[in-house]
N, CA, C and O of each residue as an XYZ file, in Angstrom:
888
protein
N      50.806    -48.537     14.329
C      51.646    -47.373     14.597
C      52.843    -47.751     15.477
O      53.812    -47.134     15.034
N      53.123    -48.344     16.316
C      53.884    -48.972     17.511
C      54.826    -49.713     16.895
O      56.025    -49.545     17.117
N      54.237    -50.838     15.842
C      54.870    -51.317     14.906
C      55.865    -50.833     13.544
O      56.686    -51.452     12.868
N      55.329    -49.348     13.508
C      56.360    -48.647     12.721
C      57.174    -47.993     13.662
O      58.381    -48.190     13.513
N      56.899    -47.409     14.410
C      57.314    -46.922     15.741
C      59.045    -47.592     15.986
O      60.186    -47.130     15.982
N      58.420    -48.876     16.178
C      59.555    -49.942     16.414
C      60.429    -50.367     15.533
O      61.583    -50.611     15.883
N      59.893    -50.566     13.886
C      61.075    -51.228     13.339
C      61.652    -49.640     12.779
O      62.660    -49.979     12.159
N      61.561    -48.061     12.655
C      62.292    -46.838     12.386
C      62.388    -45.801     13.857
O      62.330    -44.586     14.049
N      62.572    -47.061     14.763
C      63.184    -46.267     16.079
C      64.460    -45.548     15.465
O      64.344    -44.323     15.489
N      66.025    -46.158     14.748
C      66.570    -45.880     14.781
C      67.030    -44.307     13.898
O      68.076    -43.667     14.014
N      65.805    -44.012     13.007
C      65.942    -43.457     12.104
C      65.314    -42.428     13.060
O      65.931    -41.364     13.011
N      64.168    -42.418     14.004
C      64.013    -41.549     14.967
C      64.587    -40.569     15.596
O      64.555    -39.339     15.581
N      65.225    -41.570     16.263
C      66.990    -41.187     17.145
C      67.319    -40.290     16.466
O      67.453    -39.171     16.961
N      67.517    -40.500     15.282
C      68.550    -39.773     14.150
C      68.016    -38.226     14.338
O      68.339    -37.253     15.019
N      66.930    -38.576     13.264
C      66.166    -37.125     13.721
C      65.700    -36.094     15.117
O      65.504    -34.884     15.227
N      65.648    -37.191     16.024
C      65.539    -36.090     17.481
C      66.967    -36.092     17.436
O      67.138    -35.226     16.579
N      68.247    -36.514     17.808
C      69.540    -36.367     17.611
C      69.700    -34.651     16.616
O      69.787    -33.461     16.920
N      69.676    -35.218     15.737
C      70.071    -33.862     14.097
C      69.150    -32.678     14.727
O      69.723    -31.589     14.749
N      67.752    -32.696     15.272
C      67.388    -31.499     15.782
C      67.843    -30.952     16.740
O      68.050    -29.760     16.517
N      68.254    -31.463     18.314
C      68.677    -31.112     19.305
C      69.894    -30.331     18.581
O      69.757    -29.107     18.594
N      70.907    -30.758     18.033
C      72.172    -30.546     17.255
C      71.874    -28.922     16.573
O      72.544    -27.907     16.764
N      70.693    -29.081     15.767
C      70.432    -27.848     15.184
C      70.326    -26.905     16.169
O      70.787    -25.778     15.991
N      69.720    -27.251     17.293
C      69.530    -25.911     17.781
C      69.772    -25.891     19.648
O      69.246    -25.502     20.690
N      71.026    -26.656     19.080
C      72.135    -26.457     20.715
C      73.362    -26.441     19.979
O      74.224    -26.481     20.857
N      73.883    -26.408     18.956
C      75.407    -26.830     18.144
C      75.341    -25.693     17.127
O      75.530    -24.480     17.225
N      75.042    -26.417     16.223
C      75.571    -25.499     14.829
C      74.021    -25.490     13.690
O      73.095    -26.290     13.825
N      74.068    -24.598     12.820
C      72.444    -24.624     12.248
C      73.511    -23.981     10.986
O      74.723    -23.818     10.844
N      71.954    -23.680     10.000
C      72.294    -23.036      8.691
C      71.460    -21.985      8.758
O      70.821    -21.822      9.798
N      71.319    -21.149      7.749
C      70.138    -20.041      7.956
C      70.261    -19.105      6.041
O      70.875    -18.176      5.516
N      69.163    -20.217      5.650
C      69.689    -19.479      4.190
C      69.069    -18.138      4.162
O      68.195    -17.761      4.943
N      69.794    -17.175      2.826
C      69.317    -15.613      3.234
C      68.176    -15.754      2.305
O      68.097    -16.660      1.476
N      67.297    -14.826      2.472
C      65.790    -15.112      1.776
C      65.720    -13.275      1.395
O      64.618    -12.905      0.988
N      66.329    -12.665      1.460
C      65.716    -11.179      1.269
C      67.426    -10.264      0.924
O      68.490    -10.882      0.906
N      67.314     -8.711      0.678
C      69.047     -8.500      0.348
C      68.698     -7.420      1.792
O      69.242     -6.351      1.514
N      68.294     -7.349      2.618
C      68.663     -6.625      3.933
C      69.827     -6.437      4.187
O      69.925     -5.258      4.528
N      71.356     -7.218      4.238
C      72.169     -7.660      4.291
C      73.296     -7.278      3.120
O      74.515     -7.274      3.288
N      72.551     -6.949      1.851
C      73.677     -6.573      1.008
C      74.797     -5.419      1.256
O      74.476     -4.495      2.003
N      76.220     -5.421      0.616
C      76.548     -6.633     -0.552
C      77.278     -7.678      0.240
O      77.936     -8.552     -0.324
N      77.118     -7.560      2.085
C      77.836     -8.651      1.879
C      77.124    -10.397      1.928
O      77.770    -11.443      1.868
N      75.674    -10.242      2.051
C      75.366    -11.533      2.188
C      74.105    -11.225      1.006
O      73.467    -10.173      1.041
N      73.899    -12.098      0.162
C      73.075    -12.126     -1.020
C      71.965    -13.018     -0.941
O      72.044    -14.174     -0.524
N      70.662    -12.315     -1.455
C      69.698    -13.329     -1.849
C      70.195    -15.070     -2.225
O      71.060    -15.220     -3.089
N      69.781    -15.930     -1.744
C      70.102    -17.419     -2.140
C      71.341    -17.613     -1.552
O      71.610    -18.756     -1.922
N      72.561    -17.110     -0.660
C      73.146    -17.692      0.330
C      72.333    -18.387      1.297
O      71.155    -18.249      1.629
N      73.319    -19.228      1.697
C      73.036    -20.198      3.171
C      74.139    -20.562      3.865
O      74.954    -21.446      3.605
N      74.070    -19.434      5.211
C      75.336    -19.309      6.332
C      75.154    -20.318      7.324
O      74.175    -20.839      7.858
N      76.625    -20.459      7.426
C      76.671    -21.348      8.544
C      76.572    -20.496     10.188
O      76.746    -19.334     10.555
N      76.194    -21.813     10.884
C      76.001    -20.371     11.954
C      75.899    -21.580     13.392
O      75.323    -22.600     13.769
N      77.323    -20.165     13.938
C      77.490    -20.982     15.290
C      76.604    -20.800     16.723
O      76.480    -19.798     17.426
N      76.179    -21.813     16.841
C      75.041    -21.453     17.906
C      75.825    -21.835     19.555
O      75.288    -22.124     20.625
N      76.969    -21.717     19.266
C      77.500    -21.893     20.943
C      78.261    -20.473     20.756
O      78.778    -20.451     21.873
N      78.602    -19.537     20.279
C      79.079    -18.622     19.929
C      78.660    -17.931     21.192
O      79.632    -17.628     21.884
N      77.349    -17.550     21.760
C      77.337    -16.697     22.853
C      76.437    -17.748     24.115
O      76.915    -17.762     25.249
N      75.409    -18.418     23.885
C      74.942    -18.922     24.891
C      74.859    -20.500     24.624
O      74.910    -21.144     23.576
N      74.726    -20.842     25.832
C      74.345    -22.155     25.638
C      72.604    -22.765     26.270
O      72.395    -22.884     27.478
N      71.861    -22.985     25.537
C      70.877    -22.984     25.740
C      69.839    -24.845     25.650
O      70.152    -25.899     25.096
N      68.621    -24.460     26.469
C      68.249    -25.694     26.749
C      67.961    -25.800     25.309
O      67.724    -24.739     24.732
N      67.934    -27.141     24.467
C      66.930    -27.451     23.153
C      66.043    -27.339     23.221
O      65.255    -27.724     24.086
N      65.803    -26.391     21.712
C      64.099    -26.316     21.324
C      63.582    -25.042     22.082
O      62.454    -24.631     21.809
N      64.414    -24.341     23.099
C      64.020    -23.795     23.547
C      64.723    -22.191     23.758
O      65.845    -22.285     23.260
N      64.564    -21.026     24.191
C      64.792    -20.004     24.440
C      65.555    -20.031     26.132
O      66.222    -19.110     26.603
N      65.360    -20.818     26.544
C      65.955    -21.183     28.426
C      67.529    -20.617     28.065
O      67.796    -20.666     26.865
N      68.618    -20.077     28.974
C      69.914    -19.548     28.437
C      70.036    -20.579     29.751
O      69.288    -20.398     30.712
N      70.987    -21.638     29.748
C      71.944    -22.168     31.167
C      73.122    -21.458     31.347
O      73.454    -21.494     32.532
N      74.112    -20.641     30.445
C      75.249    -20.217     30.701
C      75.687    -19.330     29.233
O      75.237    -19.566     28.112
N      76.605    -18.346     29.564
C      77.131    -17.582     28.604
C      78.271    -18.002     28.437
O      79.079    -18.089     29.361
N      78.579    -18.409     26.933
C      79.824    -18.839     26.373
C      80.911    -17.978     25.783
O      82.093    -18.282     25.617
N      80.187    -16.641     25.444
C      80.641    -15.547     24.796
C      80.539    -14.508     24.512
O      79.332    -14.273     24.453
N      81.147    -13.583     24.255
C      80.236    -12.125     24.338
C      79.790    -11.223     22.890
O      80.214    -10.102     22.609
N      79.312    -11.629     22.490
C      78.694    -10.589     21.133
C      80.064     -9.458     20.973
O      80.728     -8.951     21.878
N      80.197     -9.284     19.445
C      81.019     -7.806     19.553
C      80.967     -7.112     18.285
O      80.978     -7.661     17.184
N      80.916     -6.005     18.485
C      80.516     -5.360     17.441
C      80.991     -5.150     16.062
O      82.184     -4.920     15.866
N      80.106     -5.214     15.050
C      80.140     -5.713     13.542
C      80.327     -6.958     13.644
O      81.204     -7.079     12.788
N      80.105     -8.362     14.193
C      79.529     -9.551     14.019
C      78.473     -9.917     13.436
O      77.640     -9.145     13.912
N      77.895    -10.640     12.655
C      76.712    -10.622     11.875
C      76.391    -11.938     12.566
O      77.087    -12.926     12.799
N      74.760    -11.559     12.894
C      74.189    -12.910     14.248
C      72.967    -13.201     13.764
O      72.323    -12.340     13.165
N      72.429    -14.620     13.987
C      70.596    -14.644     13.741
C      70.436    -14.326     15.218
O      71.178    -14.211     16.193
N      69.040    -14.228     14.933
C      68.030    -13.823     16.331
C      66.957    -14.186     16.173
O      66.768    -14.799     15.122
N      65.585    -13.964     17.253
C      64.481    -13.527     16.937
C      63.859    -12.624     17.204
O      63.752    -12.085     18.306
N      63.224    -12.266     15.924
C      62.732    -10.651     16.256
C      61.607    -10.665     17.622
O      60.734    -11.505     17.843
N      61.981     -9.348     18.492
C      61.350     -9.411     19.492
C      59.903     -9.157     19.574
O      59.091     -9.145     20.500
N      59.829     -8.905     17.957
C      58.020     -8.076     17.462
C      57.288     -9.778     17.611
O      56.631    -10.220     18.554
N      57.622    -10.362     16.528
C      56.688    -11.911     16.018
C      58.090    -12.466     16.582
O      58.651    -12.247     15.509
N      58.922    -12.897     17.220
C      59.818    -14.013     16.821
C      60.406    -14.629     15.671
O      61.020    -15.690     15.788
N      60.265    -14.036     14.535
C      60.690    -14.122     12.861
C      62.191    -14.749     12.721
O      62.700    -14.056     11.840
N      62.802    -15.358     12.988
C      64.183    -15.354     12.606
C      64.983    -14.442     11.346
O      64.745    -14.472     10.139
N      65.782    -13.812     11.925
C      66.694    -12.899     11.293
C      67.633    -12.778     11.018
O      68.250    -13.328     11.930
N      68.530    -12.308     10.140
C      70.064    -12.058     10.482
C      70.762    -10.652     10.023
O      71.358    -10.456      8.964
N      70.551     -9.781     11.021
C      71.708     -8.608     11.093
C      72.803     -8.253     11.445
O      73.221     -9.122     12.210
N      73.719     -7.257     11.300
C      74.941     -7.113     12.567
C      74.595     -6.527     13.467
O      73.500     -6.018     13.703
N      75.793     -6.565     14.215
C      76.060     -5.780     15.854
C      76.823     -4.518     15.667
O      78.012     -4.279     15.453
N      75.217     -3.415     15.896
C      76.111     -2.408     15.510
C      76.758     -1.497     17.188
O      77.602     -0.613     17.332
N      76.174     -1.992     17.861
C      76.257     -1.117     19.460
C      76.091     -2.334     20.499
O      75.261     -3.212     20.261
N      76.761     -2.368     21.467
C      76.636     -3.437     22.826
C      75.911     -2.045     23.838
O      75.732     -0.833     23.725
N      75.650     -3.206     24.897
C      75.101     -2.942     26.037
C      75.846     -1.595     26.874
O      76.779     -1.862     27.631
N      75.578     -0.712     26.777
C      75.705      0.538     27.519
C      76.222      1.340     27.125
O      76.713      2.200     27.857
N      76.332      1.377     25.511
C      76.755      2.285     24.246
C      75.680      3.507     23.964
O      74.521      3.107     23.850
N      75.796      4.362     23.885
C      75.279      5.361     23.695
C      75.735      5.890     21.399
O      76.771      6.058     20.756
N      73.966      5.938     21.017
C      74.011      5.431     19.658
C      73.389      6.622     18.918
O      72.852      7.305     19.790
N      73.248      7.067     17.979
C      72.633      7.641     16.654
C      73.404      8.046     15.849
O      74.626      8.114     15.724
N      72.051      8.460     15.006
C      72.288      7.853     13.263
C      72.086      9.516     13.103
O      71.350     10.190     13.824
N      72.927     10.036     11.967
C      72.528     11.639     11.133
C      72.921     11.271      9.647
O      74.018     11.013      9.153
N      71.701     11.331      9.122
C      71.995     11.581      7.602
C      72.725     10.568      7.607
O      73.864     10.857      7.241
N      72.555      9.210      7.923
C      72.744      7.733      7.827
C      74.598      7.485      8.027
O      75.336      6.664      7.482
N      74.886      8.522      8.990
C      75.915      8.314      9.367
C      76.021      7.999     10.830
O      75.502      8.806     11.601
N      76.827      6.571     11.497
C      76.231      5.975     12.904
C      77.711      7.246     13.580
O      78.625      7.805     12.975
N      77.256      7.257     15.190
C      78.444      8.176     16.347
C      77.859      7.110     17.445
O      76.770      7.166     18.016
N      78.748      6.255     17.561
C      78.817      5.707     18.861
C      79.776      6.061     19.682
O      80.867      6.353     19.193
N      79.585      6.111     21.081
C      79.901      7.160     21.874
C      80.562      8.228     21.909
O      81.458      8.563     22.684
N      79.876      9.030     20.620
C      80.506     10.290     20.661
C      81.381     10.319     19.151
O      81.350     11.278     18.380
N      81.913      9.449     18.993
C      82.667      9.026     18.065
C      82.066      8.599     16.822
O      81.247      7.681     16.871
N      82.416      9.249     15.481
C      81.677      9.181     14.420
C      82.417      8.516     13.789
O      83.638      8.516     13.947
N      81.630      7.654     12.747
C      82.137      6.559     11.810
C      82.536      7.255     10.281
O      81.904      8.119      9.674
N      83.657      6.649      9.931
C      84.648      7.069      9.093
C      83.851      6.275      7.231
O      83.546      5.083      7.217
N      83.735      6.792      6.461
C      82.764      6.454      5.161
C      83.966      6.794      4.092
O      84.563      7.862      3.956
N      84.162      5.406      3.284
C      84.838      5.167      2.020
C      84.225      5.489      0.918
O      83.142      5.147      1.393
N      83.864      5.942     -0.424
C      82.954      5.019     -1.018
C      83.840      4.074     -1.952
O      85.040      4.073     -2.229
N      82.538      3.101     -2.402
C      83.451      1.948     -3.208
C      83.457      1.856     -4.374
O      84.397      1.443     -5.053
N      82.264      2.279     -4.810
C      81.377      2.560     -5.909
C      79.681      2.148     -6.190
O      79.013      2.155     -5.157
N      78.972      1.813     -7.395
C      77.919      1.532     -7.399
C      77.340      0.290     -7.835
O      77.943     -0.368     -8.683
N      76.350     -0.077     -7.408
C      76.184     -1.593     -7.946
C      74.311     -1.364     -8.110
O      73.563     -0.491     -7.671
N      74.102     -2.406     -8.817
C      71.918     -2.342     -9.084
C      71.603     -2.915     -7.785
O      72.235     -3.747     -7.134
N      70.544     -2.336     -7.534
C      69.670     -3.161     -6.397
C      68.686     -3.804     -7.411
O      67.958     -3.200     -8.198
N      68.788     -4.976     -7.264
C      67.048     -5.467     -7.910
C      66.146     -5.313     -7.282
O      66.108     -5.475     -6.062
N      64.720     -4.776     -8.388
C      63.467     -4.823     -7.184
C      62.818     -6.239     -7.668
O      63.146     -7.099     -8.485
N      61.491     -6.016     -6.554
C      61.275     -7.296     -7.048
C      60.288     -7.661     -7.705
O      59.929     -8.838     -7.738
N      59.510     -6.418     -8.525
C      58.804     -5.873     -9.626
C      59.335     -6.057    -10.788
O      58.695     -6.357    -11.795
N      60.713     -5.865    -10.719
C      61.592     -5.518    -11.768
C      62.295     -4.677    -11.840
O      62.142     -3.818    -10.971
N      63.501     -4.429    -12.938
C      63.929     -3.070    -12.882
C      64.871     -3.148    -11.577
O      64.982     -4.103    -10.808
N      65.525     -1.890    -11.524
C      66.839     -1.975    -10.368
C      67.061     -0.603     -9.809
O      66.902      0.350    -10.572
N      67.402     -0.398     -8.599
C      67.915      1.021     -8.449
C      69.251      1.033     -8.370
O      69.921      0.000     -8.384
N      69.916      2.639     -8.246
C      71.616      2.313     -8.053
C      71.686      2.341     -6.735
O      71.050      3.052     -5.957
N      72.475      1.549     -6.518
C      73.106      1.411     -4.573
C      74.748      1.944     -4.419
O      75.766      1.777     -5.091
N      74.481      2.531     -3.406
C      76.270      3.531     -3.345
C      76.653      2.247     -2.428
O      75.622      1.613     -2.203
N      77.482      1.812     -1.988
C      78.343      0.992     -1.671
C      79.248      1.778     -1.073
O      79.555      2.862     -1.569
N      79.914      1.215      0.343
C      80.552      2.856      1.150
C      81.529      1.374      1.773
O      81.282      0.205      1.480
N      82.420      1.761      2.494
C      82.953      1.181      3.474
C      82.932      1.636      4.974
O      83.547      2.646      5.317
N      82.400      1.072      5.636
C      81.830      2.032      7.492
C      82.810      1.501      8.231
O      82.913      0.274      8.265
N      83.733      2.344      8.978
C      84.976      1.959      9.822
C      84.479      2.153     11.186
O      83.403      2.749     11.207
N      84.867      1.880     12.135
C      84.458      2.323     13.341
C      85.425      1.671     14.752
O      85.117      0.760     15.521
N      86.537      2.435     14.725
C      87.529      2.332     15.308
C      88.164      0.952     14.790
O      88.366      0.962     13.575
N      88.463     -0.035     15.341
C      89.326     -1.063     14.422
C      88.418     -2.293     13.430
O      88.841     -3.269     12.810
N      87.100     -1.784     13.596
C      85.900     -2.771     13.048
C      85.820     -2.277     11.756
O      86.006     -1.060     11.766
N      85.699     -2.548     11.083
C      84.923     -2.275      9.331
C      84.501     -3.012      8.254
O      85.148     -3.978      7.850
N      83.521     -2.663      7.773
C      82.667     -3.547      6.797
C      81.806     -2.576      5.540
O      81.707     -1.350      5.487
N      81.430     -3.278      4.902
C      80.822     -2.343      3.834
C      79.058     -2.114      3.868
O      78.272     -2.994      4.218
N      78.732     -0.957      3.495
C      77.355     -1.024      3.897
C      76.503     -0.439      2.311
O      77.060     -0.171      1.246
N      75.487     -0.394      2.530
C      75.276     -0.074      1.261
C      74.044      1.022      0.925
O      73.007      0.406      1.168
N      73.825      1.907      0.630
C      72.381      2.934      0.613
C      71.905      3.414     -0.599
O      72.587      3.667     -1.592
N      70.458      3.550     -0.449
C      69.606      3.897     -1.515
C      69.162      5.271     -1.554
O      67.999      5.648     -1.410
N      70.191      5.995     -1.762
C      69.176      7.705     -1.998
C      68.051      7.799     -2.506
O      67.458      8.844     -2.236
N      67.545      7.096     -3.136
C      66.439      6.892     -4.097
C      65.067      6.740     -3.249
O      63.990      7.269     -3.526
N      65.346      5.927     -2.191
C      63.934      5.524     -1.230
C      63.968      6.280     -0.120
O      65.054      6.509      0.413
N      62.923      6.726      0.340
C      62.381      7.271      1.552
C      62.594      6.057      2.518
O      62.215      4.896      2.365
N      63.352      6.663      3.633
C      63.897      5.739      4.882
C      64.147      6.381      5.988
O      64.196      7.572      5.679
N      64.339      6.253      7.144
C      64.526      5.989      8.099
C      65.911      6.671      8.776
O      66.403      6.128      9.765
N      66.508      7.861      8.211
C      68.042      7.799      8.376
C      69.041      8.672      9.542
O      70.223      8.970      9.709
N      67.427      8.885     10.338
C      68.048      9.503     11.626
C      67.800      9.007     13.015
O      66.649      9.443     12.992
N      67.868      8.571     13.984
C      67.541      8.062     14.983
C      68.408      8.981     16.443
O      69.343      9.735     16.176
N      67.986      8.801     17.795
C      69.016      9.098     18.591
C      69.542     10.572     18.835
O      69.439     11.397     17.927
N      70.119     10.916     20.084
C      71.181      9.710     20.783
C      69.960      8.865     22.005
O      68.916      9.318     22.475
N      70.582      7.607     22.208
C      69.549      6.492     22.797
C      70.869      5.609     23.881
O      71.866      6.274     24.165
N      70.838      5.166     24.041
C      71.845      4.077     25.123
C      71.156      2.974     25.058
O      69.932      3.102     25.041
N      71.836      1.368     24.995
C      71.675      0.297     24.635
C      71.419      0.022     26.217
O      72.090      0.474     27.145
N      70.364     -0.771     26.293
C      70.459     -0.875     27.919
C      71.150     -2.431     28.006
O      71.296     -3.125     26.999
N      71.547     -2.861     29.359
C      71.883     -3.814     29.552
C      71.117     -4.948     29.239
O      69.949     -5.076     29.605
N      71.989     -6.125     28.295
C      71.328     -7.073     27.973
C      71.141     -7.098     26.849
O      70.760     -8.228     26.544
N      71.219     -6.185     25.663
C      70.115     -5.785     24.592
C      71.514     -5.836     23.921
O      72.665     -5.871     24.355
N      70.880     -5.826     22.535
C      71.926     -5.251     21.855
C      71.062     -4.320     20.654
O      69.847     -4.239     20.833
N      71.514     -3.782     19.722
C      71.337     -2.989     18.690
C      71.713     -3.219     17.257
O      72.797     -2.968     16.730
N      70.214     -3.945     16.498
C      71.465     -4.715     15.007
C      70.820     -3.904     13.848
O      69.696     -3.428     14.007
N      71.521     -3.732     12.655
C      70.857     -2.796     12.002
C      71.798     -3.876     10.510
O      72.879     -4.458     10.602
N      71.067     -3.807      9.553
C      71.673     -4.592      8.719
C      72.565     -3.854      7.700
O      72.744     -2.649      7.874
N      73.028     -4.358      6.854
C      74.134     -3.661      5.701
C      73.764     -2.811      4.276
O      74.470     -2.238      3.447
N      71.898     -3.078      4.450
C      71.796     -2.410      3.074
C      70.825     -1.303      3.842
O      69.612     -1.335      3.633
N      71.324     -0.463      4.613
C      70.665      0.428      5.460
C      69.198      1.130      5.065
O      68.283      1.506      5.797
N      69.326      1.150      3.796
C      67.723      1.889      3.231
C      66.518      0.872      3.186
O      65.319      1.137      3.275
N      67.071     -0.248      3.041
C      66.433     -1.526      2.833
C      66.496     -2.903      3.596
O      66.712     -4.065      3.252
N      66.135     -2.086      5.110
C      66.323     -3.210      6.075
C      65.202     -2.794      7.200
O      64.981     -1.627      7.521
N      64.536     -3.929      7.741
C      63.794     -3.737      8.812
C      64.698     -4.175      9.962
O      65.126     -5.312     10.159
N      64.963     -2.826     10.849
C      66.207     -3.103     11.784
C      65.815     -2.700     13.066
O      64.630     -2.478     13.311
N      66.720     -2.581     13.929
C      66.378     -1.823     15.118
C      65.544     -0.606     14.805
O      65.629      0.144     15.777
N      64.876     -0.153     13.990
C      64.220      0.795     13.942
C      63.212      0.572     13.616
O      62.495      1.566     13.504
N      62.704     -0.510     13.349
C      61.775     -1.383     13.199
C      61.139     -2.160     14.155
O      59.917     -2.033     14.232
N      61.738     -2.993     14.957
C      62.063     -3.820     16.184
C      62.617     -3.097     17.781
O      62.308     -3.470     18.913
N      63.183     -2.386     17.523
C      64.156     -1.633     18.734
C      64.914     -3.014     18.716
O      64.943     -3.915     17.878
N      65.687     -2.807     20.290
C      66.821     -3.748     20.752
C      65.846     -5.142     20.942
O      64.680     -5.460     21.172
N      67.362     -5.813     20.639
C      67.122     -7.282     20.823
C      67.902     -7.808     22.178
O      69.040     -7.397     22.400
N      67.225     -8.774     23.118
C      67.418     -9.143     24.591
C      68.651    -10.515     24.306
O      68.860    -11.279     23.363
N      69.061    -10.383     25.203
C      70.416    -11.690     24.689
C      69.535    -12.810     24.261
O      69.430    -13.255     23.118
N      69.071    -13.107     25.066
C      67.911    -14.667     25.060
C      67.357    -14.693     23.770
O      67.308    -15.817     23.272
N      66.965    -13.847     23.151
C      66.938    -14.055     21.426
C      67.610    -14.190     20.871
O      67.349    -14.643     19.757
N      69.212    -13.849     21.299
C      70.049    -14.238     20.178
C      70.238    -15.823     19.913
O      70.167    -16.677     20.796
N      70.528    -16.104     18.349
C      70.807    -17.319     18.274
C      72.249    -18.114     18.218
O      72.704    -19.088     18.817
N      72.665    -17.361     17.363
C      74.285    -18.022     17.138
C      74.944    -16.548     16.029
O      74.426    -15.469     15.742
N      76.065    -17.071     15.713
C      76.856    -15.789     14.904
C      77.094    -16.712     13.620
O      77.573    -17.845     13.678
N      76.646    -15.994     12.333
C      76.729    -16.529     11.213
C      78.440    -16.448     11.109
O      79.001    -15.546     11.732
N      79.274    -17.443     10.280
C      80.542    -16.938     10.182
C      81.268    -17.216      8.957
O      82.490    -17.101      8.873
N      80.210    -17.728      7.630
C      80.939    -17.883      6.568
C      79.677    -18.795      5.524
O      78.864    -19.477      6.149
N      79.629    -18.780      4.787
C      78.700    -19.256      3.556
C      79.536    -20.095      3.344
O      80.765    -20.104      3.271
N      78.042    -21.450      3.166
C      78.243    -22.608      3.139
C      78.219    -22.830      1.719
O      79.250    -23.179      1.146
N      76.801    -22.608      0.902
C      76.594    -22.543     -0.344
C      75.753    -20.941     -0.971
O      75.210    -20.043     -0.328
N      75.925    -21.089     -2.248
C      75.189    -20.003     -2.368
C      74.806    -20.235     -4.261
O      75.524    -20.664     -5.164
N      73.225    -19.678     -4.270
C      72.483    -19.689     -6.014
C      71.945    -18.215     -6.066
O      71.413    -17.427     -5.284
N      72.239    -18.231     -7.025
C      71.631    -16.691     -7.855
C      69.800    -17.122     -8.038
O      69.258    -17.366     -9.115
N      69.053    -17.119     -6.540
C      67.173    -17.380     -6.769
C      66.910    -15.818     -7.121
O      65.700    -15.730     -7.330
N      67.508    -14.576     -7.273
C      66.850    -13.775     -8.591
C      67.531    -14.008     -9.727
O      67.775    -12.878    -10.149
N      67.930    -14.698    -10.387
C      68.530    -15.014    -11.650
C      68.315    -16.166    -12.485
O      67.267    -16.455    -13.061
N      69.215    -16.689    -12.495
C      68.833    -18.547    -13.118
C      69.299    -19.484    -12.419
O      69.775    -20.556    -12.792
N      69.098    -18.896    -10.942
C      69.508    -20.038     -9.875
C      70.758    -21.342     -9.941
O      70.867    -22.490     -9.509
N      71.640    -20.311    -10.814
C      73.159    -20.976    -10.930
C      73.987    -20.951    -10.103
O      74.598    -19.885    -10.179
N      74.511    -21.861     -8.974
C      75.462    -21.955     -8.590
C      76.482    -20.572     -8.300
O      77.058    -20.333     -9.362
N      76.813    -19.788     -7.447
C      77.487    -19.172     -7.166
C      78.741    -19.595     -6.306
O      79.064    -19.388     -5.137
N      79.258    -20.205     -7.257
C      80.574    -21.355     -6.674
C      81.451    -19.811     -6.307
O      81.471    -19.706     -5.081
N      81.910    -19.039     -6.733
C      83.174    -18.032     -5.930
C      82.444    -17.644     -4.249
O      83.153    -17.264     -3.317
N      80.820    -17.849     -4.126
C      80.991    -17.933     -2.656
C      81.019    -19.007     -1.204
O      80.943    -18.850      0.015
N      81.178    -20.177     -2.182
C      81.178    -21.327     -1.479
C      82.429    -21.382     -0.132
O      83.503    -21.779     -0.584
N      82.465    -21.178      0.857
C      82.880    -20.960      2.171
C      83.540    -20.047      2.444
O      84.430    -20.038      3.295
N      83.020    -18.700      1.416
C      83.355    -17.746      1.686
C      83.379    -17.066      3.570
O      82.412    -16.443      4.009
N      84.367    -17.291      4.243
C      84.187    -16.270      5.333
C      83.614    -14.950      5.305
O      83.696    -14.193      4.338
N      82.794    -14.590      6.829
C      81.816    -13.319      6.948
C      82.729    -12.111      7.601
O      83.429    -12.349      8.585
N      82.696    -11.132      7.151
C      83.046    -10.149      7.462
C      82.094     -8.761      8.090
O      82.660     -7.712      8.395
């Protein structure tokens, strides 16, 4: 053992090197579920900056210093504060925001969010078969992004009013009927956060025929 030890020290290095890197620098985080739709899809894999808000010991959850401040509609991994699961939702509320949801429309402080629609697109299940998804655009003072809902399913679509306490934040994902979110979890503590996803690296159609989805190859996140 000592003897292999010794002549793939260098290949060692490599690997404790490439891990520390993963998870003090920069990581990937492919998407595995459509929580997130339409803007991040089953079989993406985001890049994701992990100095973005803290800087932290390797391997570990320890925070030495804050590099940055979270802001709202950023799309971030974490870990969930239930199991530790790694995740990736947005930032829908910071620390001392006062929040709820009516009839799946968000009013942060007081102030209600402005709804486009875009039109409709299938949700796949994963039985088979598809439902229709309304596709909206959610503004919220100079932030906006598209979100997406299922009239069809029994959900979750009122919450609040609540206040984000210090430290925490509040992430709720983009396909609102079909996401285990802060309403699931409650708030997430900074020290879980991981880094801020900020653009797709690669991406395959794994409900389809796992072809290449070259138009999203470094697509920037919105």
């Amino acid at each position: 053992m000592k003897n292999w030890i010794r002549l793939n020290k260098g290949f060692l290095l490599f690997l404790f090197l490439f891990g520390i890197f993963r998870t003090a620098v920069a990581d990937w985080n492919p998407i595995p579920s459509g929580s997130m739709r339409p803007n991040l899809l089953e079989g993406d894999v985001v890049f994701v900056n992990r100095l973005a808000f803290n800087l932290k010991v390797p391997l570990t959850n320890i925070v030495i210093g804050h590099l940055g401040e979270p802001k709202r509609g950023d799309i971030v991994t974490f870990f969930s504060p239930l199991d530790e699961t790694r995740l990736i939702k947005r930032v829908i509320a910071l620390p001392g925001d006062t929040v709820e949801m009516r009839d799946e429309k968000m009013i942060i402080n007081g102030q209600e969010a402005s709804y486009a629609m875009l039109g409709s697109a299938p949700e796949p299940l994963d039985h088979g078969g598809a439902l229709v998804a309304l596709r909206l655009n959610e503004k919220m003072g100079a932030e906006q992004h598209r979100i997406q809902l299922l009239p069809q399913v029994n959900a979750n679509r009122n919450f609040g009013p609540i206040t984000v306490p210090q430290d925490h934040y509040m992430m709720l994902g983009d396909n609102r009927d079909n996401s285990g979110d802060y309403r699931h979890f409650g708030f997430v503590p900074r020290e879980l956060l991981i880094g801020r996803a900020e653009r797709v690296l690669v991406s395959a159609d794994i409900k389809g025929d796992w072809m290449p989805r070259t138009e999203r190859f470094g697509m920037q996140l919105h």
